[in-house]
MARGULO-679988 format. One record per residue (C-alpha): residue in one letter; y, x, z negated. Coordinates in Angstrom, 3 decimals. Example, Ala and Ser with C-alpha at 12.3 -4.5 7.8 and 13.67 -1.06 7.14 Angstrom:
# MARGULO-679988
minu:A&y:-4.500&x:12.300&z:-7.800 $
minu:S&y:-1.060&x:13.670&z:-7.140 $
//
This chain:
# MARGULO-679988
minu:X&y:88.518&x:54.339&z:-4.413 $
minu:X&y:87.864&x:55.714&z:-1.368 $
minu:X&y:86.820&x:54.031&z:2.079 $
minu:X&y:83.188&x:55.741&z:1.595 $
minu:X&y:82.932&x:55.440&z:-1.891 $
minu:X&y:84.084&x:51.550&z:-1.604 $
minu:X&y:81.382&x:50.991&z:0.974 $
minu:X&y:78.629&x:52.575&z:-1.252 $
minu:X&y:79.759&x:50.336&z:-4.396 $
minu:X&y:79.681&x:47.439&z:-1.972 $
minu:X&y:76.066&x:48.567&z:-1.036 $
minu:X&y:74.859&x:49.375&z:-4.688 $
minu:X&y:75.993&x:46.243&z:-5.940 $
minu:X&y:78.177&x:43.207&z:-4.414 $
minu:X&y:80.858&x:42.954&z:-2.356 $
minu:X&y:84.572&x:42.358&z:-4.340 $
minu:X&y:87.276&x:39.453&z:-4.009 $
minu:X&y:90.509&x:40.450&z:-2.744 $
minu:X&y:93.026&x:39.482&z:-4.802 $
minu:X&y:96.948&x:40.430&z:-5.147 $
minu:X&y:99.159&x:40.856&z:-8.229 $
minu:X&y:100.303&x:37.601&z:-8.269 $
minu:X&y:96.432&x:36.453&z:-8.357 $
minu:X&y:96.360&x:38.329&z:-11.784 $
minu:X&y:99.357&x:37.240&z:-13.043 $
minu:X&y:97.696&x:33.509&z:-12.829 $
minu:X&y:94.544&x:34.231&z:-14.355 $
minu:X&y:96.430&x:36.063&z:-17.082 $
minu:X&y:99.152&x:33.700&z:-17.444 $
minu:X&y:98.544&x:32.904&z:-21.087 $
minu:X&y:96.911&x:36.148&z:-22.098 $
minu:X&y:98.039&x:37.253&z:-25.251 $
minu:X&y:97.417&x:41.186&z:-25.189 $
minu:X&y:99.183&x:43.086&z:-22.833 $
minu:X&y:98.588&x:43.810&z:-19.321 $
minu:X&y:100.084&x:45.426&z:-15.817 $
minu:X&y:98.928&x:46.681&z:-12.365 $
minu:X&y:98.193&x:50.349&z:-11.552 $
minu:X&y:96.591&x:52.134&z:-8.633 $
minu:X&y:98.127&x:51.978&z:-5.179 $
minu:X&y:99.710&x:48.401&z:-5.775 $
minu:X&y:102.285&x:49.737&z:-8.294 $
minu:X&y:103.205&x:52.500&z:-5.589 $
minu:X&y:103.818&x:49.871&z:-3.404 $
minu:X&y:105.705&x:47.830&z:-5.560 $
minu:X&y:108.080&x:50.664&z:-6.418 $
minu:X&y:108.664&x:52.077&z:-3.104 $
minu:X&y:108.667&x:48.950&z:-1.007 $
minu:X&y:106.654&x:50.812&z:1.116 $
minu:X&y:103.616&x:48.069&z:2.871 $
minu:X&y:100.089&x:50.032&z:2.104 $
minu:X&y:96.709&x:49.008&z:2.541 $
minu:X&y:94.702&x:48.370&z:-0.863 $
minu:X&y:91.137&x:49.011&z:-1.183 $
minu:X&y:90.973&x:46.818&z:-4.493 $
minu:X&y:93.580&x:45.600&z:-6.696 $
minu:X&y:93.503&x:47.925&z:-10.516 $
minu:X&y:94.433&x:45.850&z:-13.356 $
minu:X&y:95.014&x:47.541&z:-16.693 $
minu:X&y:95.068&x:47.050&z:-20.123 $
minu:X&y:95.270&x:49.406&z:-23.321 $
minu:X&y:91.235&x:50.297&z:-24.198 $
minu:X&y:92.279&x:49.306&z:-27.569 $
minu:X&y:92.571&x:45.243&z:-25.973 $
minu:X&y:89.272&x:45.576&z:-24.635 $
minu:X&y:87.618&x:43.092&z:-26.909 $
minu:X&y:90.810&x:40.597&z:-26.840 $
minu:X&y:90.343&x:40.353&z:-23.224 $
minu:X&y:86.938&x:39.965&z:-23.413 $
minu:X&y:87.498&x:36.999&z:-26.007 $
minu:X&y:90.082&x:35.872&z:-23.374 $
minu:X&y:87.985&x:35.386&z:-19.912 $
minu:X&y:85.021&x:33.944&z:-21.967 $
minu:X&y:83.146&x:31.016&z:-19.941 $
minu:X&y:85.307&x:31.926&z:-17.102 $
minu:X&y:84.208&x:35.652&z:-16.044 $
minu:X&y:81.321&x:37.531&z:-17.201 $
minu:X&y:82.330&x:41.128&z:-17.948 $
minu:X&y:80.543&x:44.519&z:-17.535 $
minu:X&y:81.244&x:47.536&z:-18.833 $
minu:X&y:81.473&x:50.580&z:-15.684 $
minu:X&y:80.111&x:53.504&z:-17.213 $
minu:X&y:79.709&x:56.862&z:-15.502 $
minu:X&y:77.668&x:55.047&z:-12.711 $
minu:X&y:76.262&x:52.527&z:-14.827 $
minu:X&y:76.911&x:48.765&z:-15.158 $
minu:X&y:76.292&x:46.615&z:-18.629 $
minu:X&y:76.713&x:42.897&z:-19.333 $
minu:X&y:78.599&x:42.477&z:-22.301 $
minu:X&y:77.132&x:39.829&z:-23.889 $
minu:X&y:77.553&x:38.032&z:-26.835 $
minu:X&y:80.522&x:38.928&z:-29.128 $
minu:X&y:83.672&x:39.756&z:-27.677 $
minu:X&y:84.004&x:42.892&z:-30.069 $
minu:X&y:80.737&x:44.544&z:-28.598 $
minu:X&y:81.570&x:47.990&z:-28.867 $
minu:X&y:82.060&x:50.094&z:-26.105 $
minu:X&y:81.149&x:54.109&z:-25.624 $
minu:X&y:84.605&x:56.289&z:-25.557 $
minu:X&y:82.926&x:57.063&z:-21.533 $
minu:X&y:83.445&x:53.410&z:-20.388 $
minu:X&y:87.233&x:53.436&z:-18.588 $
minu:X&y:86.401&x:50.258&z:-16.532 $
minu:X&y:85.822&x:46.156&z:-16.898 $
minu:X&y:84.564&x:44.647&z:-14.197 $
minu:X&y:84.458&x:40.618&z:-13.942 $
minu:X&y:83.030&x:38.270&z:-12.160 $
minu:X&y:82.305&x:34.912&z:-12.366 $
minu:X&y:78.320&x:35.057&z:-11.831 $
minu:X&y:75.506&x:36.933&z:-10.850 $
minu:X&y:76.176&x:34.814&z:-7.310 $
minu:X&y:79.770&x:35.335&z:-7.152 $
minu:X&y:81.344&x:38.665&z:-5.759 $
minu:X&y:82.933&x:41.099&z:-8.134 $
minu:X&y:86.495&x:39.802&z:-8.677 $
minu:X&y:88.645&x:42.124&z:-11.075 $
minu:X&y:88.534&x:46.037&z:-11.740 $
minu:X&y:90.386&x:45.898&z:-15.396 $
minu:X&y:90.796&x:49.793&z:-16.213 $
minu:X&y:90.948&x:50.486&z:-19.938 $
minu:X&y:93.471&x:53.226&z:-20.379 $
minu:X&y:93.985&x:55.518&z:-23.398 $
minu:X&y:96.880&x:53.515&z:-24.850 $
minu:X&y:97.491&x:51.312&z:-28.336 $
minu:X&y:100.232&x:49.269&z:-28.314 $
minu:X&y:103.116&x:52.115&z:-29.307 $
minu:X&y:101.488&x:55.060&z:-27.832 $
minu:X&y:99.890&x:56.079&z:-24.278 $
minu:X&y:97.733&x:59.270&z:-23.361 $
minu:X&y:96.973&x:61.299&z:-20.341 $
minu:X&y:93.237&x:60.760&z:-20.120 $
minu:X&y:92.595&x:64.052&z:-18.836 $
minu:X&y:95.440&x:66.153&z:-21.004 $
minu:X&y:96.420&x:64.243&z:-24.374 $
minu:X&y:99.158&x:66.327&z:-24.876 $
minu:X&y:101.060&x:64.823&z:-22.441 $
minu:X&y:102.527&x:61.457&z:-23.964 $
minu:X&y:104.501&x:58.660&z:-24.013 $
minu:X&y:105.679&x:55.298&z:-26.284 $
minu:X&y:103.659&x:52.486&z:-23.813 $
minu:X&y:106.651&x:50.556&z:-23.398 $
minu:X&y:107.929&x:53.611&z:-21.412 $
minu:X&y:104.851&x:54.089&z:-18.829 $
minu:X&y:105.617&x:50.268&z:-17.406 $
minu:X&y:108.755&x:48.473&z:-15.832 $
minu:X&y:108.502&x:44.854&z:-14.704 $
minu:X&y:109.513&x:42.885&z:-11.127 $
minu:X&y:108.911&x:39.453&z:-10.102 $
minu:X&y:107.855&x:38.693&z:-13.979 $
minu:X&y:104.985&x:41.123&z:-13.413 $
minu:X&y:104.647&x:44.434&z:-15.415 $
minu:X&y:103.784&x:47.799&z:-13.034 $
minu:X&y:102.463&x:51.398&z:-13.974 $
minu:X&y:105.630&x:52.915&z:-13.803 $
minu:X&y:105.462&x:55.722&z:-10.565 $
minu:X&y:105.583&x:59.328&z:-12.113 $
minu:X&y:102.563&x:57.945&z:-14.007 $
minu:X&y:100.439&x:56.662&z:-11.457 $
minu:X&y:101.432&x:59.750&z:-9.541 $
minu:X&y:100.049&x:61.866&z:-12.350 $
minu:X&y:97.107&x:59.950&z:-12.501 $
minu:X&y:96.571&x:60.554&z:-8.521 $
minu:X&y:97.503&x:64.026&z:-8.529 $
minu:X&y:93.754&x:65.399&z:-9.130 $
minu:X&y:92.239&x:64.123&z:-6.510 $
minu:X&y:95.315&x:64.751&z:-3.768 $
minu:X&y:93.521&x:62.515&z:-1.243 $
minu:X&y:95.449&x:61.410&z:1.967 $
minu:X&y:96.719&x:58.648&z:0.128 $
minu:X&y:97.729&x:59.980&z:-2.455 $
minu:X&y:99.734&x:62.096&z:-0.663 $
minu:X&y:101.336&x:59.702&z:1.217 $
minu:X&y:102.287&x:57.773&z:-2.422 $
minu:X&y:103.860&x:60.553&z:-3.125 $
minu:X&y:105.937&x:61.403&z:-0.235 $
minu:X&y:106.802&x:57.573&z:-0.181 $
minu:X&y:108.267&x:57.854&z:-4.392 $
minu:X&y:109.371&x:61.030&z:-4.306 $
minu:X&y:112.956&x:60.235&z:-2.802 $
minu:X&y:112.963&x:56.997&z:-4.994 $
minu:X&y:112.297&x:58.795&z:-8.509 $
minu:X&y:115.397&x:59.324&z:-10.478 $
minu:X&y:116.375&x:62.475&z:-12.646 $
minu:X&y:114.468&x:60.951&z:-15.421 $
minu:X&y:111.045&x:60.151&z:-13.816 $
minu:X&y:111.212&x:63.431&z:-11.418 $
minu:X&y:111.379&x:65.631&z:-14.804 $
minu:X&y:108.967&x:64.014&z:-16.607 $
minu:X&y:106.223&x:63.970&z:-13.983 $
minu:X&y:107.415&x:68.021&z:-13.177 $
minu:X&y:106.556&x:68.539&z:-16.856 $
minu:X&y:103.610&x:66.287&z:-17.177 $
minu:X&y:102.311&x:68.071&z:-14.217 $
minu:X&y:103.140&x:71.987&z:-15.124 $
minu:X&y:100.989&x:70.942&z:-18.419 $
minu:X&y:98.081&x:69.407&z:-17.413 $
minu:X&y:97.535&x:70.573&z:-13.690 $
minu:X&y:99.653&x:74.186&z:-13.495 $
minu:X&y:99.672&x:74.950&z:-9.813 $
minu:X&y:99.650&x:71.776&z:-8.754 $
minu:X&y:100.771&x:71.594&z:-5.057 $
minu:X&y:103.679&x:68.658&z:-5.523 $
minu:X&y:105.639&x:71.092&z:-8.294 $
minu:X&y:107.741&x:73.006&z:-5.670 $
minu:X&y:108.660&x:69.555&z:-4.167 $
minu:X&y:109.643&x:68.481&z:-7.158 $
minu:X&y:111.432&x:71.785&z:-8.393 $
minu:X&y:113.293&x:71.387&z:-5.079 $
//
């Protein structure tokens, strides 16, 4: 999230934690669904490229959403972050959740600051989907690799997922990856992009 856009959350309702991967790989040390780390982290990860990190974007597949609920209970309570809207899940873990919801956020009380941002993506365990373009596909063991015993959002998808808004920083994730990407990953995100986003500005880069 942006700077602004943090600040306003902040100011709506709680400050946040800061935490690093390695925070998340302790809390979910002994979680049994799977998990990995998107956003700006897994950019950073990938390119060895220091950034600064506005929050840190854990993920799981929305189908895991109840499983992780199960997981953190009487340690976090969870919310559901739907378009502008924040509900307590309470009760049973399997609560159902509107097909709108694409965040879990945790924290530990109503005292505490917010501590996790878990984003649900459009994923089972075989199969993941562009959220904004299903068409564009992939088996979900392909979308992540793994370093330091920690599995990442693997760059020419996080770049996809950034390539809407184009912000400064997204820009700069790009220019940072874009040497680094190999035949493979440069292809698929050319593709990925000429289907879902024709026009997009980072296609003659990557036709070059």
């Amino acid at each position: 999230m942006g700077g602004r856009e943090h600040d306003e959350i902040v100011r709506l309702y709680g400050p946040w934690q800061d935490h690093t991967p390695a925070d998340a790989a302790a809390l979910l040390s002994d979680y049994p669904g799977l998990w990995w780390i998107a956003g700006g982290w897994a950019i950073e990860a990938f390119t060895g490229v220091p950034r600064q990190h506005g929050d840190l974007d854990v993920s799981i597949p929305r189908s895991d959403a109840s499983l992780l609920h199960e997981y953190l209970a009487d340690r976090f309570d969870v919310w559901a972050a739907d378009s502008d809207t924040l509900r307590p899940l309470v009760g049973q873990a399997d609560t159902a959740l509107p097909a709108t919801c694409e965040n879990l956020w945790l924290r530990r009380s109503g005292a505490d600051p917010w501590e996790y941002d878990v984003i649900l993506m459009d994923a089972t365990r075989s199969t993941w989907h562009y959220k904004r373009d299903e068409r564009v596909s992939r088996r979900t063991d392909e979308i992540l690799w793994n370093t330091g015993g920690i599995n990442y959002l693997r760059p020419e998808i996080q770049l996809l997922h950034k390539a809407p808004g184009l912000r400064p920083k997204d820009q700069e994730d790009f220019n940072a990856s874009l040497p680094l990407l190999d035949d493979v990953a440069r292809t698929w995100l050319r593709s990925a992009l000429e289907l879902a986003h024709p026009g997009h500005p980072w296609l003659t880069e990557l036709h070059a």
